[in-house]
FIPA-720445 format. One record per atom (N, C-alpha, C): residue in three letters; y, x, z. Coordinates in steps of 0.02 Angstrom, whole numbers, plus 50000, padded with zeros to 5 digits. Atoms other than C-alpha are relative to their C-alpha. Example, Ala and Ser with C-alpha at 12.3 -4.5 7.8 and 13.67 -1.06 7.14 Angstrom:
2
ALA499415004550000ALA497755061550390ALA500605004550000SER499414995849997SER499475068450357SER500554996150037
***
This chain:
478
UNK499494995050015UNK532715472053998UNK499945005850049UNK500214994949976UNK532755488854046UNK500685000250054UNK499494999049949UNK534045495054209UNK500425001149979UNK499434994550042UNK535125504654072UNK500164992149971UNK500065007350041UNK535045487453963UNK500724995450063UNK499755004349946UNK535515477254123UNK500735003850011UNK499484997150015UNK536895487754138UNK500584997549956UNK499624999650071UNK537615488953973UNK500324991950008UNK499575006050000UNK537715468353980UNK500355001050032UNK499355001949971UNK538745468854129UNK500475002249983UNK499514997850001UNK539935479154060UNK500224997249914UNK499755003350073UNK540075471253890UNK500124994050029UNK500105006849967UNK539865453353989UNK500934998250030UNK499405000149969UNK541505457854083UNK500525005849959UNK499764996950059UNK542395468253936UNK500165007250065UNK499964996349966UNK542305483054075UNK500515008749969UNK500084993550046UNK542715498353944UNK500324997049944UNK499875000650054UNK543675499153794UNK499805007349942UNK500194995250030UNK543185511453652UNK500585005750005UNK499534995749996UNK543855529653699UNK500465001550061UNK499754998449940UNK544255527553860UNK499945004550045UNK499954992549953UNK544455540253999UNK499894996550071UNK500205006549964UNK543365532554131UNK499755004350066UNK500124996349936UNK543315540654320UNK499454998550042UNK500535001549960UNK541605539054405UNK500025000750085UNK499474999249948UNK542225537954586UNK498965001050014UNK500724998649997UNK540345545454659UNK500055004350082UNK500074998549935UNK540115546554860UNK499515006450004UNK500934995949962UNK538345557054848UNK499604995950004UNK500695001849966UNK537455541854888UNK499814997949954UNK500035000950041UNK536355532754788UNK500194997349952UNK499865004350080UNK537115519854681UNK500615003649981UNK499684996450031UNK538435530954653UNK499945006449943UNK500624997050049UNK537335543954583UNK499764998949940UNK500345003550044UNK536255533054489UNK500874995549949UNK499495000650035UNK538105526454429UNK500095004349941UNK499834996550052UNK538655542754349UNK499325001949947UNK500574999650072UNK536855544954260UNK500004994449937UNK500045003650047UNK536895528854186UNK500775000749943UNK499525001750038UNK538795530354133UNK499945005549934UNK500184994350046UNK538255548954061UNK499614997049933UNK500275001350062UNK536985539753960UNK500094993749943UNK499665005050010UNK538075524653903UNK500635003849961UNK499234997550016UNK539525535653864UNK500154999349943UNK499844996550079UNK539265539353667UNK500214989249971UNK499825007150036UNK539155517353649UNK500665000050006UNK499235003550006UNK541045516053684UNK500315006849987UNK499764995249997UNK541195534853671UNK500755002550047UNK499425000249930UNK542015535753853UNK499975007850008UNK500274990349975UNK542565553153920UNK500164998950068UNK500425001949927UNK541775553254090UNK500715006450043UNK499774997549951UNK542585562354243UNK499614997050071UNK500485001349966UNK541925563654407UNK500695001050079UNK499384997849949UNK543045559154575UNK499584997050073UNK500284999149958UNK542605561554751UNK500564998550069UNK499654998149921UNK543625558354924UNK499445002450066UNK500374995049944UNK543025569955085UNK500444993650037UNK499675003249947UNK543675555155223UNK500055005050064UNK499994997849943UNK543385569755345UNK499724997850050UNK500495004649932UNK542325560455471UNK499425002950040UNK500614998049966UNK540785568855479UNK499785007449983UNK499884992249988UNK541425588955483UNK499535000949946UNK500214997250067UNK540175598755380UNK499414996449958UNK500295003550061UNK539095583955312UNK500504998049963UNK499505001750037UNK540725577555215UNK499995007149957UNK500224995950072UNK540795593355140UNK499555003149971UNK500544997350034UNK539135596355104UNK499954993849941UNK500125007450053UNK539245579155019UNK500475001049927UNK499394998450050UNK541005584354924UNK499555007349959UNK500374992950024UNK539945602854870UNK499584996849932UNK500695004450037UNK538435590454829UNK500184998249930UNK499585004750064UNK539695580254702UNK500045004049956UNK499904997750069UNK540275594354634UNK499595004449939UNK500694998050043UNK538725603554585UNK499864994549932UNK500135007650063UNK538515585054470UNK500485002649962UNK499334998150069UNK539985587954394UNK499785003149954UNK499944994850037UNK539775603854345UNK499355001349966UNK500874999750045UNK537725601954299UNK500444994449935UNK499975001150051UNK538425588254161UNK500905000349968UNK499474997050008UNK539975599554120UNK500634993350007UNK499465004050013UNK541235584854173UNK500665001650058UNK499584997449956UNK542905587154260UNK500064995350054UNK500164999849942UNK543015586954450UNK500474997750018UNK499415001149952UNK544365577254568UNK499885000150051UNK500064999949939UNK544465580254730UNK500324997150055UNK499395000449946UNK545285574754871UNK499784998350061UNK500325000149947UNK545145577055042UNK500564995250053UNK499505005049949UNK546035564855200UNK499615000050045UNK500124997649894UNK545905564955402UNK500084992150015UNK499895006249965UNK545445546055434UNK500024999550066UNK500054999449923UNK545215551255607UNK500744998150032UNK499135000749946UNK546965554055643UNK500604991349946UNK499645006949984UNK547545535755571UNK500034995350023UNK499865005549943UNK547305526455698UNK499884992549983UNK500105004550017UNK546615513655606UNK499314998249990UNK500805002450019UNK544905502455574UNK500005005649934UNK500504993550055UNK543985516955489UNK499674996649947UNK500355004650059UNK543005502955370UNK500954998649964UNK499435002050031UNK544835498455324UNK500555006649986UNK499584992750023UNK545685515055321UNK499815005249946UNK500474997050065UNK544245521655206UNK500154996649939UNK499825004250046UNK544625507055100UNK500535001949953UNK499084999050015UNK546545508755083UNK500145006449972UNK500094992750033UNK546205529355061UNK499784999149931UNK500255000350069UNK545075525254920UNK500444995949936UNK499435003050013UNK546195513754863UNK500605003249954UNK499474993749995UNK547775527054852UNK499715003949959UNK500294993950045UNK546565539054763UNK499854998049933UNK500145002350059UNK546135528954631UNK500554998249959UNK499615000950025UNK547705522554583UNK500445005449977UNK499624993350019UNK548475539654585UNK499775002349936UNK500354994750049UNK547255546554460UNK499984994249928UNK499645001350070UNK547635532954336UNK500874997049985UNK499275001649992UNK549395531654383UNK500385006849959UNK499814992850049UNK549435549554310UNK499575001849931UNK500444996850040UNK548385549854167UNK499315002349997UNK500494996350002UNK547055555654216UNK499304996550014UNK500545003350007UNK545765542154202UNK500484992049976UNK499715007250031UNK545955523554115UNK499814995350044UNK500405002349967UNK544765517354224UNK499725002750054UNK500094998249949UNK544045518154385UNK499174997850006UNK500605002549962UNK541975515054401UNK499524999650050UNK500354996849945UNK541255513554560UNK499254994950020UNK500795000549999UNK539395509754626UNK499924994350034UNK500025005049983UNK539585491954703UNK499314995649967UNK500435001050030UNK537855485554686UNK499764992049994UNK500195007349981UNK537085464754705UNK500025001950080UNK500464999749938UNK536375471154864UNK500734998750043UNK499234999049978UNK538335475054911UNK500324994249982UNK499745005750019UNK538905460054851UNK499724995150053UNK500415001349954UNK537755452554945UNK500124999350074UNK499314999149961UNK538445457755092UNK500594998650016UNK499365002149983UNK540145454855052UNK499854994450008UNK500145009950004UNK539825436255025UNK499614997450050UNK500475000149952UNK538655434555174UNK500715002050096UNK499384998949941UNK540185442555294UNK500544997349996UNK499295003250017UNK541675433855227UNK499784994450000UNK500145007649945UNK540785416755268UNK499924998550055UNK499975000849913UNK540475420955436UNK500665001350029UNK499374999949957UNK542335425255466UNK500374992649933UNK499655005750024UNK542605408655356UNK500464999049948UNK499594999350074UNK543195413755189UNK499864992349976UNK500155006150063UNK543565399555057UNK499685001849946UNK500464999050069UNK542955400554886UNK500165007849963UNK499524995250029UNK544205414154847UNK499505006550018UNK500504996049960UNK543225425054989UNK499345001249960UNK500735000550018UNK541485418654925UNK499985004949912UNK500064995350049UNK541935426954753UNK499625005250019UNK500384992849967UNK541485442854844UNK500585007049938UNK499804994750029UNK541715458254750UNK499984999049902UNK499955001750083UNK542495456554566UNK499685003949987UNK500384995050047UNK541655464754434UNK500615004249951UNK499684996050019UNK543315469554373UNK500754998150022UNK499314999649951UNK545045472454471UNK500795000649946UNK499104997350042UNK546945471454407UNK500085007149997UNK500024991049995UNK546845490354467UNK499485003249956UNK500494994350033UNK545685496054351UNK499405002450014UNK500784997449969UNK544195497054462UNK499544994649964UNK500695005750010UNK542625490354372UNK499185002150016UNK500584999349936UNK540885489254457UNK499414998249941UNK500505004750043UNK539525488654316UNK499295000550045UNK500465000149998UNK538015488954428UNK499834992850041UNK500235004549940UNK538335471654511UNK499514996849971UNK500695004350008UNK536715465554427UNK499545003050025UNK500654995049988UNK535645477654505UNK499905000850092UNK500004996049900UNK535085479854701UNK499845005850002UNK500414992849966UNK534875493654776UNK499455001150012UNK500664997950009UNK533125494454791UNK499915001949930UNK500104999850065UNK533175495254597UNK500315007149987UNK499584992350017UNK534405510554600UNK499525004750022UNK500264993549967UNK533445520354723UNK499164998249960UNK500474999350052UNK531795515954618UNK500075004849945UNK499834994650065UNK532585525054452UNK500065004550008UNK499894992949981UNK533165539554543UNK499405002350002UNK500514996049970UNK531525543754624UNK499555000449936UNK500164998850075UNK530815540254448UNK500035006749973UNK499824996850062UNK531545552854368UNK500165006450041UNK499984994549965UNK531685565454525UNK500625001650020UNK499385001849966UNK533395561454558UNK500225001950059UNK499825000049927UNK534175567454706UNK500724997750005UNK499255000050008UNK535535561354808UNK500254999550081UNK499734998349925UNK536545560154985UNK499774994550046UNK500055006749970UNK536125549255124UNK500575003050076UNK499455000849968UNK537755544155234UNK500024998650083UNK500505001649936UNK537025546555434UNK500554991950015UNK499635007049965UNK538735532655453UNK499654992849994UNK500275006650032UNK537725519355365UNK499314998750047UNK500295002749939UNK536465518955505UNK500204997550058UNK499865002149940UNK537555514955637UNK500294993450006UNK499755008249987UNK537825496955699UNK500644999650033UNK499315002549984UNK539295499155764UNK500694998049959UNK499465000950066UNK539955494055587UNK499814992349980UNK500385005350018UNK539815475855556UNK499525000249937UNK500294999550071UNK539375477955364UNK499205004750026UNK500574998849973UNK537915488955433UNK499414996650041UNK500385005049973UNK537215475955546UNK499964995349969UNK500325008150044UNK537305461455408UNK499455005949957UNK500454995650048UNK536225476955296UNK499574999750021UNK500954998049997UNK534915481755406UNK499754994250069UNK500025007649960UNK535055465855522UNK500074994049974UNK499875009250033UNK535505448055472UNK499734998849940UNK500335000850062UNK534895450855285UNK499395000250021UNK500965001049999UNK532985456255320UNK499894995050039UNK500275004749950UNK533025443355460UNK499794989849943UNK499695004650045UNK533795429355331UNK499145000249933UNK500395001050034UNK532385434355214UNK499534999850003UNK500775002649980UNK530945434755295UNK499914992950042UNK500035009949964UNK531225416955400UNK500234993549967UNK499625006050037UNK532375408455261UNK499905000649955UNK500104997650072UNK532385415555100UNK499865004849973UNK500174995850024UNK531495428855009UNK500665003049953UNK499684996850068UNK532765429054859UNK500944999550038UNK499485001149971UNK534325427454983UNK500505005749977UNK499374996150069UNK535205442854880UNK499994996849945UNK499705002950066UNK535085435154739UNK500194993450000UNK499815006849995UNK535645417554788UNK500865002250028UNK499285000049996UNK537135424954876UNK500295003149937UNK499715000650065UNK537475433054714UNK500134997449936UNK499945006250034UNK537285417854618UNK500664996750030UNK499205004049968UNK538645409154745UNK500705002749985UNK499354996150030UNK539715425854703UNK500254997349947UNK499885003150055UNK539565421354539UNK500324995849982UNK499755008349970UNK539945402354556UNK500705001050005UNK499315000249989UNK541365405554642UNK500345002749972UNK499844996250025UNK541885419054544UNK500564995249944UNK499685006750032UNK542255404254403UNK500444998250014UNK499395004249967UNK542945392254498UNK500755003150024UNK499174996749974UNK544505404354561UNK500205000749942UNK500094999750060UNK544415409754376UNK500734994349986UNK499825005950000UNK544995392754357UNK500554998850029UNK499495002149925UNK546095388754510UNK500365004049981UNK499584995150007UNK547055405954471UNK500594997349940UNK499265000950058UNK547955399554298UNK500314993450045UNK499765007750001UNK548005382154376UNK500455001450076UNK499334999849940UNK549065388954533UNK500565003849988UNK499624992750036UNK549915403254410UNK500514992349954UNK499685003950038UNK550635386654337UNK500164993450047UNK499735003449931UNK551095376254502UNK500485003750020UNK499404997449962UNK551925391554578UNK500635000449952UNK499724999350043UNK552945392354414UNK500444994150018UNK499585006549999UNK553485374854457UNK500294998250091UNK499845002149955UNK553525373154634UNK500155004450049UNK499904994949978UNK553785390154705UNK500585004350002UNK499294996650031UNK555555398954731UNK500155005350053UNK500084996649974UNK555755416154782UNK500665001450011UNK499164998149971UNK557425421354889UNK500085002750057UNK499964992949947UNK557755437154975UNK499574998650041UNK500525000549976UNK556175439055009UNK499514996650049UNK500415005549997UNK555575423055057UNK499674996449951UNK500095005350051UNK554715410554970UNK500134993650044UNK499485007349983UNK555375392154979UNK499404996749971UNK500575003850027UNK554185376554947UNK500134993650032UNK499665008249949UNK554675356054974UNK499194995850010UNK500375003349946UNK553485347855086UNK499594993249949UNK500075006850025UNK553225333954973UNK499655001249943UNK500474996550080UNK552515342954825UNK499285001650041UNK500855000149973UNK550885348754935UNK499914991150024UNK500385007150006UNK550735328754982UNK499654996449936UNK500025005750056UNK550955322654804UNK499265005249973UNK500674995750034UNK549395337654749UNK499474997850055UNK500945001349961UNK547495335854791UNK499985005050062UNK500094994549923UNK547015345054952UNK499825006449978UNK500294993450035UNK546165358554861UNK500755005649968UNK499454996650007UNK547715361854755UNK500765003250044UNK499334999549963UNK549055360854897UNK499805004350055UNK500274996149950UNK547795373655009UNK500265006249957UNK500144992950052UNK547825386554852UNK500885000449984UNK499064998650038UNK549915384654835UNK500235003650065UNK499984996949971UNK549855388655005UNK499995005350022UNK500204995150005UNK548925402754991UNK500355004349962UNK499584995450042UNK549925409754844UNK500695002350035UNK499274998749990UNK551415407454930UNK499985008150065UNK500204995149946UNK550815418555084UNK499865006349979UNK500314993650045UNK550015430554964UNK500805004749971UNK499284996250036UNK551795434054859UNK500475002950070UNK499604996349938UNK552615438855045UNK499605003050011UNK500374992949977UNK551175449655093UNK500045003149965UNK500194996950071UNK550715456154952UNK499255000550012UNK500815001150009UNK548605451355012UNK499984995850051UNK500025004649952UNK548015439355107UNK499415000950051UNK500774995549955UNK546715449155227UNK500524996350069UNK499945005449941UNK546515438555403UNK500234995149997UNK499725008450004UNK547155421555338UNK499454996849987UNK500665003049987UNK545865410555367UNK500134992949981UNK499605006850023UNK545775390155343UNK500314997950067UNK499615002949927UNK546425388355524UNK500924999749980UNK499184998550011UNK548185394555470UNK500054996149932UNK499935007950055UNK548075383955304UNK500214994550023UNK499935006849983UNK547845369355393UNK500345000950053UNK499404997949952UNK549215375855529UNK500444996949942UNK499304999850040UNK550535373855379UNK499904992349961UNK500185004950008UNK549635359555314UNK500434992550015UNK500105004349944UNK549735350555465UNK500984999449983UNK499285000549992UNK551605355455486UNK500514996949936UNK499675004350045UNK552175349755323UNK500114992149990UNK500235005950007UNK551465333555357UNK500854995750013UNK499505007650002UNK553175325955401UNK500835003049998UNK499364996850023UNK555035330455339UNK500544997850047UNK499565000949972UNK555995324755493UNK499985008550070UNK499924993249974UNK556745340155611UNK499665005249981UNK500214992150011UNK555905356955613UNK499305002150045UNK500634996049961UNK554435367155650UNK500115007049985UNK500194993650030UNK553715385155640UNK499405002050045UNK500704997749981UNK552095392055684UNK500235010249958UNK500204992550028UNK551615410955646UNK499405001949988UNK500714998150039UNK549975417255543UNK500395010350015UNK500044992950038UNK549575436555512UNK500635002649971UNK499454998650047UNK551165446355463UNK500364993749965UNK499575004450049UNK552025430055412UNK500484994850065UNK499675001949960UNK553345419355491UNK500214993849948UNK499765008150057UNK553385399255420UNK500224998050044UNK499585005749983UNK554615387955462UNK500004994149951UNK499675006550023UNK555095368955420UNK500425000150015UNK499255003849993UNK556675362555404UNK500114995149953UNK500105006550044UNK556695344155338UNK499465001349967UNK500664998650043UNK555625346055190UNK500155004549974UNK500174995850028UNK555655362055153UNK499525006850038UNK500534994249971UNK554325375555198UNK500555007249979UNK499804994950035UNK554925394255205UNK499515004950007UNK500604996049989UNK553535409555194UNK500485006750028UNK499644996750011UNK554205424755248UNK499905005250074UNK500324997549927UNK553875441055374UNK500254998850060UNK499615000049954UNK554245440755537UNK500705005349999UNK499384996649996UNK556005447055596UNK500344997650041UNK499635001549955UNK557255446755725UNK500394996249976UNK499345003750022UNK558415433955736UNK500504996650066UNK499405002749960UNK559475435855867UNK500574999849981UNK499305002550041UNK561315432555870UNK500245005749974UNK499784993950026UNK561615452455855UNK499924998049930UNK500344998450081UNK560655450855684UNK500384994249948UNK499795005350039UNK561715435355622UNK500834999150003UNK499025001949987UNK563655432755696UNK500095006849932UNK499604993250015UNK564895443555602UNK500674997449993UNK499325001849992UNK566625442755587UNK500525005249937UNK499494994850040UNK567705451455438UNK500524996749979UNK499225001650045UNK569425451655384UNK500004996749893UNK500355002650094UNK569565438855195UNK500805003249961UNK499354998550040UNK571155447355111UNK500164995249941UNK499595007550069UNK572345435054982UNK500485004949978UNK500535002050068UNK572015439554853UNK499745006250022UNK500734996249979UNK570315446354880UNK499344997449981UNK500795003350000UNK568525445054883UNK499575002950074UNK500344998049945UNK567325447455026UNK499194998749983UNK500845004349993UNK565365445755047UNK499844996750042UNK500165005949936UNK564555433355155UNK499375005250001UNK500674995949978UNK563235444855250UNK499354995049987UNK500455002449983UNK561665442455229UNK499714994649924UNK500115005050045UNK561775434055065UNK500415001649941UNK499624995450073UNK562115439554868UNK500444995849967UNK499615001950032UNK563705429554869UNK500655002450015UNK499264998949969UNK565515432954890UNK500604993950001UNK499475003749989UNK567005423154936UNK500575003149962UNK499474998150049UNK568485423854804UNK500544994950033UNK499475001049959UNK570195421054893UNK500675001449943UNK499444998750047UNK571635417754754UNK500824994750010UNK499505005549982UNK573405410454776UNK500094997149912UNK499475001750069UNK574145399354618UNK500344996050013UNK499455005749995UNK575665391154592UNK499694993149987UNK500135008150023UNK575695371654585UNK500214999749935UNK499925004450050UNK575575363454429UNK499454992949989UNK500245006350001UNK575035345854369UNK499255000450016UNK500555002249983UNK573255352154358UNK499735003450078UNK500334995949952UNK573085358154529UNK500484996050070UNK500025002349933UNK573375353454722UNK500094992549993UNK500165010050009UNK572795335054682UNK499794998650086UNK500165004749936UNK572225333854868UNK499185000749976UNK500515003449988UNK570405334054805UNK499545006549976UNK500484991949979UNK568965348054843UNK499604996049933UNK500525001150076UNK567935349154671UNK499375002350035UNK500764997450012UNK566035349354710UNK499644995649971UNK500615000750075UNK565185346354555UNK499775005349977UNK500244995050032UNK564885360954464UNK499935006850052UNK499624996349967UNK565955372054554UNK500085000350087UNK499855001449934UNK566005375854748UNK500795003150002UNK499104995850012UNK567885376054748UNK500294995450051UNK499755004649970UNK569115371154884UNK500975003349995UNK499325000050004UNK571035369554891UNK500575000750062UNK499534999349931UNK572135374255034UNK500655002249985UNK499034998749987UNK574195373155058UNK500005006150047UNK500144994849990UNK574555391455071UNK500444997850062UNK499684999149970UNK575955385955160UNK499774998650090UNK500105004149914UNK575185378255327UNK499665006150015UNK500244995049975UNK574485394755349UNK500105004050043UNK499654998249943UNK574905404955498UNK500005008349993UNK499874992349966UNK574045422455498UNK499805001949925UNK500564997150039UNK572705434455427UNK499574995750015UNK500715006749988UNK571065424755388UNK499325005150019UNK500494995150013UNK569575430755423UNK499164995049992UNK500755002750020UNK567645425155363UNK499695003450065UNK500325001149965UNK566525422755490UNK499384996749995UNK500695004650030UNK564585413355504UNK500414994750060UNK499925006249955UNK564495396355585UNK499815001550070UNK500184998749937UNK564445395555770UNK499874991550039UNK500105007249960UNK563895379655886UNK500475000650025UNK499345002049984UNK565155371455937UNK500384998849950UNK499344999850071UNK566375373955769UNK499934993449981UNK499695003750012UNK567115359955730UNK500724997749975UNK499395001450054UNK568525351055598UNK499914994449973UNK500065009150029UNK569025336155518UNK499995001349902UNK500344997450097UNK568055338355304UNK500534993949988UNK499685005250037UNK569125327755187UNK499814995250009UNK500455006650030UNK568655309555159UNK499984998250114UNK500145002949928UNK568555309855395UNK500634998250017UNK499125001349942UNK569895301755512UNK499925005050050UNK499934995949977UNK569285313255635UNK499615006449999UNK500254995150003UNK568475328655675UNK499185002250017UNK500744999950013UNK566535333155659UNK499855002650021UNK500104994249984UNK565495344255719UNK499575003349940UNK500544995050052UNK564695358255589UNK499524996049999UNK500635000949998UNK563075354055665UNK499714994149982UNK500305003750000UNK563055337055648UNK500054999949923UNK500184998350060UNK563395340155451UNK499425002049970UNK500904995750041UNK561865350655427UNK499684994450030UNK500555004550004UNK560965338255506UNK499954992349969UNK499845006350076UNK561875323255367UNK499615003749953UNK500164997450069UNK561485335655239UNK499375001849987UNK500454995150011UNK559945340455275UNK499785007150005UNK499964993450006UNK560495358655280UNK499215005350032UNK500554996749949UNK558785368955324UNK500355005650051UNK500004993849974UNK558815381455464UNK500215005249988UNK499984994350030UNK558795396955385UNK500595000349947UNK499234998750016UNK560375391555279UNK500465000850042UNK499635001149964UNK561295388455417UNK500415006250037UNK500084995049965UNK561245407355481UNK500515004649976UNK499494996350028UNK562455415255375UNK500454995249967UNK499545006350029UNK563385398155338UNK500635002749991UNK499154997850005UNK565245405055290UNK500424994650016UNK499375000549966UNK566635400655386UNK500745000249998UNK499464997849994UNK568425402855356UNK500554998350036UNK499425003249930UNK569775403555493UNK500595002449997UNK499534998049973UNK571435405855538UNK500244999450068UNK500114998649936UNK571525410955696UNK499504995850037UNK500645002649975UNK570525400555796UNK499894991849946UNK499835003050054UNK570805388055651UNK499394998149957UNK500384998050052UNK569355383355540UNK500454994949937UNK499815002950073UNK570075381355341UNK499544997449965UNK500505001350044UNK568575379655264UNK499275000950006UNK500864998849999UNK566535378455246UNK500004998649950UNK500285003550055UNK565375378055137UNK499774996649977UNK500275007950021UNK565085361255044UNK500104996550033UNK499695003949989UNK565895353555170UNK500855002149989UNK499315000150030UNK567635360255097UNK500495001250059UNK499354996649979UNK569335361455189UNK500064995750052UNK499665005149947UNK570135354655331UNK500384993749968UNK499775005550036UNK570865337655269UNK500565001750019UNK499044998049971UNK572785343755376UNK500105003649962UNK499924995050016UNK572585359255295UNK499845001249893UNK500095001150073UNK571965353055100UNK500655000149972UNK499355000950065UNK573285354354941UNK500114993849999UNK499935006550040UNK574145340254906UNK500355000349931UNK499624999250039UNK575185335354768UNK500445004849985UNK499544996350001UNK576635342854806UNK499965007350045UNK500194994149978UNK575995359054880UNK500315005949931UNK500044993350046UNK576745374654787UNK499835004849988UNK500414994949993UNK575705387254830UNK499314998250016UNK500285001449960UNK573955383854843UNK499415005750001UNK500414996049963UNK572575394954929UNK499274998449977UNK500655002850038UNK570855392854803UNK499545004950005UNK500654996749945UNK569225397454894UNK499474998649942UNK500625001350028UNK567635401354793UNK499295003250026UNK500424997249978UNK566095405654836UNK499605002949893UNK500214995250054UNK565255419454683UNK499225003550011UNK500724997449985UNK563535423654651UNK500405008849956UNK499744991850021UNK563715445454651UNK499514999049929UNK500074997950079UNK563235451054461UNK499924996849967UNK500095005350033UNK563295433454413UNK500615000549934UNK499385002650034UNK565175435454337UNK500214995149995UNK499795009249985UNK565335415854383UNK499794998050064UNK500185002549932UNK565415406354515UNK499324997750019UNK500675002749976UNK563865403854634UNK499994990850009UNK500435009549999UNK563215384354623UNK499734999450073UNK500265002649941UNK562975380354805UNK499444995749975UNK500585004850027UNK561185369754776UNK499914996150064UNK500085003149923UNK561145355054901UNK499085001149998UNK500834999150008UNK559095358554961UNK499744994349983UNK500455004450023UNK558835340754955UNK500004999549922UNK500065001050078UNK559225340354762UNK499875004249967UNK500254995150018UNK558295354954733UNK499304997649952
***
């Protein structure tokens, strides 16, 4: 098959193009970018794509960048196609330049089909580049996910039809046919890893180990490529079941990664980490098997910290979620609960509903309803002041219905199980130094309705835009 041929499959192979599309040739100057927009020029009429031609200046290397951006647009305008431009100062972000180039390009692409103005994104990612990727992301210890390497086609719209082709093959056709095109002085310098696996570790790899060592790592791409393939519905249908997202954590019980295979309970992991980042760049299997490890046993608490993320245990439950302060500033509070009223419990999308009703037969029985309902009952009359909602504090202590004497909070959460991270905005209600009520452990037993109570004081807790009451969920019967 011919280079054009070879082509064409990959992009039929991976449904790259739909007929009529509006397809952006993202084209550096160098070669496989080049050799990109020729082939897409002469490919165009099979799906009858309408081409465009887009360029970022990163600013880096003063007036070769824009001799390179000039270079581009001369192409353009030799096969009359329209020109995007855009220029950015990676210098001044203060960031890994391989990764700030990325993230720029990134930003540019999505803009230009975020507006119309391309369907698609094709850029010049060649085997040889693949190659590469898959060759560097095992030495910093990628899993299979890693070993994929570079898709052949992105949720964003970026698709790559030359990954069957090396670069020696590109820059062959060009010179063929008299081709000219840019060469990037950055891509000689070693002070870029990806540059030292190019013109280091590969020729070394192939002249002492393997001749065909691009095309074996792009066989493994491949491979793996599958297998995630695979793994992706089959964890897109785990997290469905075992995954629960809440103010911006994710939640996960300890006992579900035991009862799954190792493979699957590494990749639930991973999802879960992924949905709080939003990517999972520097998570490695060290921090896997950090959370692993820590799940291993559902008595007290842990927490470790990965990359941008902040996991805790509490009993058996895992939580994912970024770091954040949590001192006491960031948690006490103290507000006035008005009768009849409602209040919010900081920190949390519920409110407290504060209603008096007269006694009648069906009401101040003496007995806190939690079944359905987190509902508790208090004799208005034993009341003294203003109330006010508050979080739990160490120390707080009261005697829950059903005790002879008085408890402490803490040792509750640790009957109930209560994780950590509930515990932090736990609602409170007091009269004066008084506590009336908690949550799910109910009322003071002195201070509960009885029978003959004629006024009584009915506490709810309300999920906001629910229009019904919030369902306290004990975690263990989650």
């Amino acid at each position: 098959m011919s280079l054009l041929d070879r082509v064409a499959a990959t992009i039929a192979r991976f449904q790259m193009f739909q007929a009529g599309q509006k397809v952006g040739a993202a084209v550096s100057g160098g070669a496989d970018s080049v050799c990109l927009l020729h082939l897409l020029r002469e490919m165009a009429p099979r799906w009858n794509l309408h081409l465009s031609v887009l360029h970022l200046d990163h600013g880096l290397r003063g007036a070769e960048s824009e001799e390179d951006a000039a270079f581009v647009g001369r192409l353009a305008t030799e096969f009359g196609l329209p020109f995007l431009l855009r220029r950015t100062d990676l210098a001044a972000s203060g960031d890994n330049l391989e990764q700030a180039g990325r993230e720029a390009r990134l930003a540019f692409f999505a803009e230009a089909i975020a507006n119309g103005s391309v369907d698609r994104i094709a850029v010049g990612h060649t085997r040889s580049d693949q190659a590469e990727t898959v060759l560097f992301r095992f030495l910093r210890g990628a899993g299979t996910a890693g070993l994929a390497g570079i898709r052949p086609v992105t949720t964003g719209g970026i698709v790559r039809p030359l990954l069957a082709i090396d670069r020696a093959e590109v820059e062959l056709y060009l010179r063929e046919r008299g081709i000219s095109w840019r060469e990037d002085s950055t891509n000689r310098s070693l002070e870029f890893a990806r540059n030292r696996i190019r013109r280091e570790l590969l020729p070394e790899l192939a002249r002492g180990w393997n001749p065909a060592i691009v095309q074996t790592l792009s066989h493994t791409a491949d491979w793996a490529l599958a297998e995630e393939s695979y793994w992706e519905a089959e964890i897109d249908r785990l997290a469905a079941l075992h995954l629960t997202s809440q103010n911006g954590f994710v939640l996960l019980k300890t006992g579900c990664l035991k009862e799954l295979p190792v493979a699957a309970a590494r990749r639930l992991v991973r999802r879960a980490m992924e949905i709080v980042r939003g990517d999972l760049r520097s998570i490695d299997f060290a921090h896997i098997a950090a959370v692993l490890d820590m799940a291993a046993t559902t008595e007290g608490h842990g927490r470790l910290q990965a990359p941008n993320l902040d996991i805790m245990r509490s009993f058996e439950w895992l939580r994912f979620g970024r770091p954040v302060l949590n001192g006491l500033q960031n948690r006490n509070y103290r507000l006035p609960a008005p009768v009849p009223g409602k209040v919010r419990v900081p920190g949390t999308d519920r409110v407290l509903s504060l209603e008096i009703v007269e006694n009648s037969e069906n009401s101040g029985t003496g007995d806190c309803v939690y079944n359905r309902w987190e509902t508790g009952e208090v004799d208005w009359a034993k009341l003294s002041g203003p109330l006010d909602l508050r979080n739990w504090r160490p120390g707080d202590q009261y005697q829950p219905l059903g005790n002879t004497g008085e408890e402490k909070i803490k040792t509750l959460f640790q009957q109930f199980r209560i994780p950590l991270w509930e515990r932090r905005h736990w609602p409170v209600l007091t009269d004066g130094n008084a506590i009336v009520w908690t949550r799910r452990f109910g009322p003071d037993a002195r201070l509960a309705a009885q029978a003959g109570a004629r006024r009584i004081l009915t506490i709810r807790e309300i999920g906001i835009g629910q229009g019904q009451d919030y369902v306290y969920m004990n975690m263990e019967g989650r």
